[in-house]
C-alpha positions as CSV (number, residue, x, y, z in Angstrom):
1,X,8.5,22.4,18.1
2,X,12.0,21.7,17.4
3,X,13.1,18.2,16.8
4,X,15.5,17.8,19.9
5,X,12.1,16.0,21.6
6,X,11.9,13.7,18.6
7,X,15.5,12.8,17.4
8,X,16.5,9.1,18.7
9,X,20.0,7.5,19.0
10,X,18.6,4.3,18.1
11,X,19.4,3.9,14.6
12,X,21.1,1.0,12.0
13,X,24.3,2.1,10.7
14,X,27.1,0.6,8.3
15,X,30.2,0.9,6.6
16,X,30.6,1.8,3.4
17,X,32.4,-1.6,2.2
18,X,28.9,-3.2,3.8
19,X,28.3,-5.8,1.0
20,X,24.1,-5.8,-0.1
21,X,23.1,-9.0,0.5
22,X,23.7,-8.0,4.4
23,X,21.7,-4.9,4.0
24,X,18.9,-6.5,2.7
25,X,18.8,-8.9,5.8
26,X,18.7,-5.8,7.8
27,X,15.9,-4.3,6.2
28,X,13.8,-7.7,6.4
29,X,15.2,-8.0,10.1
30,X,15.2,-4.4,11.7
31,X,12.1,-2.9,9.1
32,X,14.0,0.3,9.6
33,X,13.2,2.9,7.5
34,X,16.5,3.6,6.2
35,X,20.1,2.4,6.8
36,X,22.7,5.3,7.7
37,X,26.3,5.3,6.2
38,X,29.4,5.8,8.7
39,X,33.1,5.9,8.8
40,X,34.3,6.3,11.9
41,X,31.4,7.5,13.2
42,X,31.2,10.9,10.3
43,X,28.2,10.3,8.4
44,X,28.5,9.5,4.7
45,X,25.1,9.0,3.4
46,X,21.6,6.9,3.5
47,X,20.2,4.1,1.6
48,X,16.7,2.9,1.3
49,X,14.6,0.2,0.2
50,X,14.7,1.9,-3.4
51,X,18.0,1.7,-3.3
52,X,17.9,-2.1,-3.3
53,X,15.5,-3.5,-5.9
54,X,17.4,-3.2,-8.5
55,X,16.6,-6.3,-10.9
56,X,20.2,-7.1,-11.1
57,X,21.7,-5.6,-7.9
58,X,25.0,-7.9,-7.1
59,X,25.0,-9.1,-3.5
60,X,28.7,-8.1,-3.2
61,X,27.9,-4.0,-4.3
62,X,29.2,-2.6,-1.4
63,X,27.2,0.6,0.8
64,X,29.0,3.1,-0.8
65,X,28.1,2.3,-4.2
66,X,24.0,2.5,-3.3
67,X,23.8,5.3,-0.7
68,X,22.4,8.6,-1.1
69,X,22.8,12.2,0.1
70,X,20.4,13.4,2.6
71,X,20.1,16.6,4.6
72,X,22.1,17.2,8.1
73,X,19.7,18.8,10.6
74,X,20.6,20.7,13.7
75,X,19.2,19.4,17.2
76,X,17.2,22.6,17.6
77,X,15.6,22.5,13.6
78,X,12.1,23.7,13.9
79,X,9.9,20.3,12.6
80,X,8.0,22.0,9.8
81,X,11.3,22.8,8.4
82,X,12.8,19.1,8.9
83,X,9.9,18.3,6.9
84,X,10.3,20.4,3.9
85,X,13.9,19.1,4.1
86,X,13.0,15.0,4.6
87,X,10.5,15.8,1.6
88,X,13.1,17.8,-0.8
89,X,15.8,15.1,0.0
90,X,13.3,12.2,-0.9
91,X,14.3,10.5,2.3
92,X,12.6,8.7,5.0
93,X,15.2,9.8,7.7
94,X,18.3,11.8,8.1
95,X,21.0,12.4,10.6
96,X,21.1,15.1,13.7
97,X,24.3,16.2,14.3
98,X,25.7,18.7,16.8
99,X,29.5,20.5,17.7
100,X,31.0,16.6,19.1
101,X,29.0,15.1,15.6
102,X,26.4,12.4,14.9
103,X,24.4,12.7,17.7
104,X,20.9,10.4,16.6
105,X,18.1,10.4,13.6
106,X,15.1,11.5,12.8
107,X,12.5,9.2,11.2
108,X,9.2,10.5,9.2
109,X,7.2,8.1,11.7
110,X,8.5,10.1,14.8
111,X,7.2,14.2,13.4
112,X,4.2,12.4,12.3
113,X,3.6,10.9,16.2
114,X,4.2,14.4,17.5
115,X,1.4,16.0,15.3
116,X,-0.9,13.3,15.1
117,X,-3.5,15.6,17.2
118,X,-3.2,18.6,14.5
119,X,-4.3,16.1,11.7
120,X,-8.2,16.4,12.4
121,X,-8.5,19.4,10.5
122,X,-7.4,18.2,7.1
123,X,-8.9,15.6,5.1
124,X,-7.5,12.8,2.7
125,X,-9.1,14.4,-0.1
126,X,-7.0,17.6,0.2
127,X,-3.3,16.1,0.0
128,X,-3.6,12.8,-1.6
129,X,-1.7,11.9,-5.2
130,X,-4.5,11.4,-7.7
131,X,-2.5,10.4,-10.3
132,X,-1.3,6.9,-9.4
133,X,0.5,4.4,-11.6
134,X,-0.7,1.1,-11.2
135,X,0.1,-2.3,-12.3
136,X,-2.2,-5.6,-13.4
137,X,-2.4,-8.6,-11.7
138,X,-0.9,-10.7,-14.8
139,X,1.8,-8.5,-15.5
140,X,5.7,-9.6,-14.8
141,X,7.0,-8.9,-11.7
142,X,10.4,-7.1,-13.8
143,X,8.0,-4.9,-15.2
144,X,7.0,-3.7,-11.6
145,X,10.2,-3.2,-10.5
146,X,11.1,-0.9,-13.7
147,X,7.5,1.1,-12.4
148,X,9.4,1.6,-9.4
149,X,12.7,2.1,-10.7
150,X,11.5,4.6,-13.3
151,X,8.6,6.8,-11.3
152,X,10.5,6.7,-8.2
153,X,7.5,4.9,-6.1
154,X,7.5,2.2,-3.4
155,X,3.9,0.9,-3.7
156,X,1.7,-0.2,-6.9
157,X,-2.0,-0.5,-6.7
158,X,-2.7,-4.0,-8.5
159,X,-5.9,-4.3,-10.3
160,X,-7.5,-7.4,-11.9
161,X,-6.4,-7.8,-15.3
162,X,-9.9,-7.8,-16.7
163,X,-12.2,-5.4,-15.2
164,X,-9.8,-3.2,-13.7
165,X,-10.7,-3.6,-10.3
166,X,-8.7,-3.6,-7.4
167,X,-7.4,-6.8,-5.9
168,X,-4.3,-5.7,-4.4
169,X,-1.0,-3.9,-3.7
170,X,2.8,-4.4,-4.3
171,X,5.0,-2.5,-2.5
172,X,9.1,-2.8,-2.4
173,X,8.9,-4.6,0.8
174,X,7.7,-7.6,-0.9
175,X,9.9,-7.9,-3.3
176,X,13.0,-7.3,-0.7
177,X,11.4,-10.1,1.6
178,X,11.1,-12.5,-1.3
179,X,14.7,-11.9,-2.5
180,X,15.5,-12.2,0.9
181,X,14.1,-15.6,1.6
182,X,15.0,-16.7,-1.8
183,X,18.8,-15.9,-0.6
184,X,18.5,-17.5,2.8
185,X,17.3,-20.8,0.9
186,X,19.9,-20.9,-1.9
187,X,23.5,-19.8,-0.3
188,X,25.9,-18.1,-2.2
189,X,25.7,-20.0,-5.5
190,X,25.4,-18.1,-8.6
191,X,21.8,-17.2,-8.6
192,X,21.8,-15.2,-12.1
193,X,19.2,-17.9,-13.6
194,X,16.6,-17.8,-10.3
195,X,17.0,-13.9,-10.5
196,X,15.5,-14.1,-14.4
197,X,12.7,-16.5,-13.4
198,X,11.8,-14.2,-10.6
199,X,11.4,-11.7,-13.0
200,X,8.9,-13.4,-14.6
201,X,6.6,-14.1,-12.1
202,X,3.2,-12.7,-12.4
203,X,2.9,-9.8,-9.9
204,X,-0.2,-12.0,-8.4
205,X,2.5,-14.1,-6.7
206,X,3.7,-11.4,-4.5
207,X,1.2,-9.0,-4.0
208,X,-0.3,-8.4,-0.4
209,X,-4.3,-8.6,-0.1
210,X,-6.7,-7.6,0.7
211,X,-5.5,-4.1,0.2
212,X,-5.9,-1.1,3.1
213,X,-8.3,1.7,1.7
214,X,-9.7,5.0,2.9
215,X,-12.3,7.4,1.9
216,X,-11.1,11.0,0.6
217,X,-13.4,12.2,3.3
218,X,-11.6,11.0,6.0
219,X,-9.4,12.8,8.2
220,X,-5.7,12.9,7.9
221,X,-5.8,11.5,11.5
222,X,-7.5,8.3,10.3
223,X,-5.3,8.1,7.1
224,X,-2.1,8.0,10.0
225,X,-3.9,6.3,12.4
226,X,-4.6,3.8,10.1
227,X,-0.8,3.4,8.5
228,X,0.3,3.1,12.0
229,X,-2.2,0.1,13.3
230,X,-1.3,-1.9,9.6
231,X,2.2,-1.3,9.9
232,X,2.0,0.5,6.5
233,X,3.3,3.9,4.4
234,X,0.5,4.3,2.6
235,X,-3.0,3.9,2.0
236,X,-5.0,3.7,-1.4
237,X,-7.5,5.8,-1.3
238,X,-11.3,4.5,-2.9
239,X,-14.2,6.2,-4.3
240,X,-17.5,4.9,-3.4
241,X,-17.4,2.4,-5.9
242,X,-14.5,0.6,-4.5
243,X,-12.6,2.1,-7.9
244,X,-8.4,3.6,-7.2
245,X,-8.7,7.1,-6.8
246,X,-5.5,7.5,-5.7
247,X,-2.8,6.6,-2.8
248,X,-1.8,8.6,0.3
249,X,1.6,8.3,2.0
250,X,3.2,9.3,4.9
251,X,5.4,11.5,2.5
252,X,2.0,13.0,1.5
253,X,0.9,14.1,5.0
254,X,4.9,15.4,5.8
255,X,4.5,17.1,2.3
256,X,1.6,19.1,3.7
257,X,3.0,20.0,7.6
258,X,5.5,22.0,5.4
259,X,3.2,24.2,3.3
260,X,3.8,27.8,3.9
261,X,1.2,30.3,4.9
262,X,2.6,32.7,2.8
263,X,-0.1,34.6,0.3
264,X,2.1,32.9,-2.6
265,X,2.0,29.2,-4.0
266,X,4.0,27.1,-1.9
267,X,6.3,25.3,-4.5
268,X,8.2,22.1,-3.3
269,X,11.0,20.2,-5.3
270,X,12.0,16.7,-4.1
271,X,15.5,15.8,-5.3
272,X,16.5,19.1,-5.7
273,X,20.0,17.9,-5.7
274,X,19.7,17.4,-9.7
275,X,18.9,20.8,-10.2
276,X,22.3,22.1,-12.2
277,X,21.7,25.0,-14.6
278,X,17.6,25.4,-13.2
279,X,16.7,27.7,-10.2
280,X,14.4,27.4,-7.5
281,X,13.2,30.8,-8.6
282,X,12.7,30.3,-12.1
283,X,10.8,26.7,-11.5
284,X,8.5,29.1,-9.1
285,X,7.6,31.7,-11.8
286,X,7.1,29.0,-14.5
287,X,4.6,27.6,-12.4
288,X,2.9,30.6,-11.5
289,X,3.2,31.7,-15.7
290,X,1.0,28.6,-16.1
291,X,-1.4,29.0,-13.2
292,X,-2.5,32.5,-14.1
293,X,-3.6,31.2,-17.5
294,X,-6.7,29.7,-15.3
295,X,-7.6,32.6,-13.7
296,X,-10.4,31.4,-11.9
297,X,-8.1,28.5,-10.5
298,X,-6.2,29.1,-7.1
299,X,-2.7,27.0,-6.6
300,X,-2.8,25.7,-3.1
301,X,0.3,23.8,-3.3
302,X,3.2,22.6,-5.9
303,X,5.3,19.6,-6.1
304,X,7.7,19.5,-8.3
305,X,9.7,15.8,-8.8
306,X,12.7,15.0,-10.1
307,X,14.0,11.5,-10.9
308,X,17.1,10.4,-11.8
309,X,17.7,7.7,-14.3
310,X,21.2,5.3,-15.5
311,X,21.2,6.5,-18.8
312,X,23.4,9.4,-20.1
313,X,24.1,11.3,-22.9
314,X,27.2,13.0,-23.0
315,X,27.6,12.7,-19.6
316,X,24.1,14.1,-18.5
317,X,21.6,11.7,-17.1
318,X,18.1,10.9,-18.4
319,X,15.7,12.3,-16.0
320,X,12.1,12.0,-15.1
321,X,9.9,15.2,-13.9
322,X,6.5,15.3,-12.4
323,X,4.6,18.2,-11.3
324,X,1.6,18.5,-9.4
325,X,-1.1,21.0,-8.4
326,X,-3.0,20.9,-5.9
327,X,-5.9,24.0,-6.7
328,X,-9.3,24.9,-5.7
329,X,-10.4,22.5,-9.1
330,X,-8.6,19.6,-8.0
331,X,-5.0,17.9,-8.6
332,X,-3.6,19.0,-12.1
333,X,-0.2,17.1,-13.3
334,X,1.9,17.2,-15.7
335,X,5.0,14.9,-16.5
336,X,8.4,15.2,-18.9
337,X,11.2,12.8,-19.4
338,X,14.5,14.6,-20.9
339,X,18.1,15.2,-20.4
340,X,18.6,17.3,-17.4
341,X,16.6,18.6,-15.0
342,X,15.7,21.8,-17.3
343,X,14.6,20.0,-20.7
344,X,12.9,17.2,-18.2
345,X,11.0,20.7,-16.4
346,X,10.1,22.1,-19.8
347,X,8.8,19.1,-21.1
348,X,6.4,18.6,-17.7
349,X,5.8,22.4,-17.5
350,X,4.3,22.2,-21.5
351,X,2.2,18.9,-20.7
352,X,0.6,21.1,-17.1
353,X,0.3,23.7,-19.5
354,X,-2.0,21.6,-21.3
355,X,-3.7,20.2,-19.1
356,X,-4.8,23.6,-17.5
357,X,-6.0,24.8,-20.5
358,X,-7.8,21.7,-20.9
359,X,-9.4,22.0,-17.9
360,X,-10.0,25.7,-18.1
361,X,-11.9,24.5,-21.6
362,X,-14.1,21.9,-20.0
363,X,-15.4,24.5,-17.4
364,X,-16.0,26.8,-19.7
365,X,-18.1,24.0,-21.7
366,X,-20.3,23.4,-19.0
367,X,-21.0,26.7,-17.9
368,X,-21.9,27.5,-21.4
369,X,-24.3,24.3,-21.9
370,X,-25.8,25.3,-18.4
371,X,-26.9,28.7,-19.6
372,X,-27.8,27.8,-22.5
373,X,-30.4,25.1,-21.1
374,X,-31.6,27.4,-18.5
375,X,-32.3,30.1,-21.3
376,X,-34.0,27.1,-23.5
377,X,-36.0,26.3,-20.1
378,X,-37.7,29.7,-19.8
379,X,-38.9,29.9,-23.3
């Protein structure tokens, strides 16, 4: 299927001198899922909901100043390889242009529509992200937003301060409708003093509940189904006990419509934009190096995240890396924080590395204690 059936000329676009305070009001107006950049009518970039929740964000930053790259597909670009492309470019949409230009968008909501029926045959279980950051109910509301600025997420699980449990979620469309409103009802006076009492409001205030859950052994279907019906991008995903097991997102399910069939591990980079003096081809055999330490352990899939931060050194910015596994034991992860996308890589490659071997121990472990009480048993 080639995304000619899907693309749409229905889309929100501004200028790059657009001033922030009217993006927002489109986002809480239109809900789309991402605004495009144009001057006269060439497109220039995209800009998101992340894009606008910085704490101190200025209403009069103009378009230009927020926006992000994001891929250019052909009208006739096969879907599964739009999706490896919306999923590498950490974007929710992106542009379809032909020979006359800017010819319409397509929107993660739209591939997902068209495969919906496919969807039965995997469950949540398989794709889901396991390790999720969450937040307390008591905690400040600036110290969500540096969650989200920091690990690159739009939604935080909330759980009750004392016993852990689950009472809600936070997402970045709260805090954009609350800013929002707050604007509508204060004008254009200086709001620098309402912006630092907003950031310490308990994360309580905001938070929507009750919170939409799945089971892990529910279909992918359900899981979209389910996102669709509640208006939402993602679902947190509960064991029996009602306790977080993790969150799946729409980004999760286009994530896995783009996993090769090859016979090696599919490895995926988002933001691969950052990568400088690091190869796709090295980040595949380091990955591989530390897989076949675990023998026994098949990689079904890698995801390899990259994050960028403000802060420099020297001119090269702090960035966050997370890898993830998904293999026939479960999700394994690892995470680094460095300068540049190689020493943040290294640093998330030696914590997998760990981790594997960790797990590889455990096994081991039990397999040991098992024979050793079945030899006890026939004494």
């Amino acid at each position: 299927m080639d995304i000619s059936t899907i693309a749409t000329d229905e889309f929100v676009e501004v200028d790059p001198s657009e001033r922030a305070s009217k993006i927002r009001s489109i986002f809480e107006r239109d809900r789309p899922r991402g605004v495009l950049v144009t001057e006269d009518g060439d497109f220039r970039g995209v800009i998101g909901q992340q894009q606008l929740i910085r704490s101190h964000l200025e209403d009069t930053t103009q378009a230009h100043a927020l926006m992000r790259s994001a891929p250019t597909l052909a009208a006739d670009a096969d879907v599964r390889d739009v999706a490896r492309l919306l999923v590498e470019g950490d974007v929710k949409i992106a542009p379809v242009e032909d020979d006359s230009g800017l010819i319409g968008i397509v929107a993660i909501d739209a591939i997902l529509e068209a495969v919906l029926p496919n969807l039965s045959a995997i469950d949540v279980e398989d794709i889901y992200t396991g390790a999720v950051t969450t937040v307390d109910d008591q905690a400040h509301l600036g110290r969500a937003i540096n969650l989200f600025r920091e690990e690159g997420i739009s939604r935080l699980p909330v759980t009750d301060a004392d016993d852990g449990g689950l009472v809600g979620i936070l997402t970045t469309v709260d805090i954009l409708d609350f800013v929002t409103r707050r604007e509508h009802r204060q004008g254009k006076q200086d709001r620098r003093g309402d912006i630092d009492r907003m950031l310490d409001l308990p994360v309580y205030d905001l938070m929507s509940s009750p919170v939409e859950q799945i089971s892990g052994d529910a279909t992918v279907e359900d899981a979209v189904e389910q996102m669709f019906q509640a208006g939402f991008s993602g679902l947190v995903v509960t064991d029996a006990g009602g306790q977080v097991s993790g969150i799946i997102t729409k980004t999760d399910v286009l994530r896995a419509l783009s996993y090769t069939e090859d016979t090696q591990m599919d490895v995926q980079i988002t933001n691969i934009a950052l990568l400088e003096t690091l190869q796709r081809s090295a980040i595949n055999e380091a990955i591989r190096d530390v897989a076949s330490k675990y023998q026994e352990m098949d990689v079904l899939h890698a995801h390899v995240r990259f994050h960028e931060h403000k802060e420099k050194l020297r001119g090269t910015p702090l960035i966050l890396c997370k890898i993830r596994l998904r293999t026939s034991h479960g999700q394994m992860a690892g995470t680094g924080e460095g300068y540049g996308a190689e020493h943040a890589f290294r640093l998330a490659l030696d914590t997998l590395e760990r981790n594997v071997l960790e797990t590889k121990g455990v096994i081991a472990d039990e397999r040991y204690e098992g024979e050793l009480i079945r030899k006890l048993e026939q004494v």
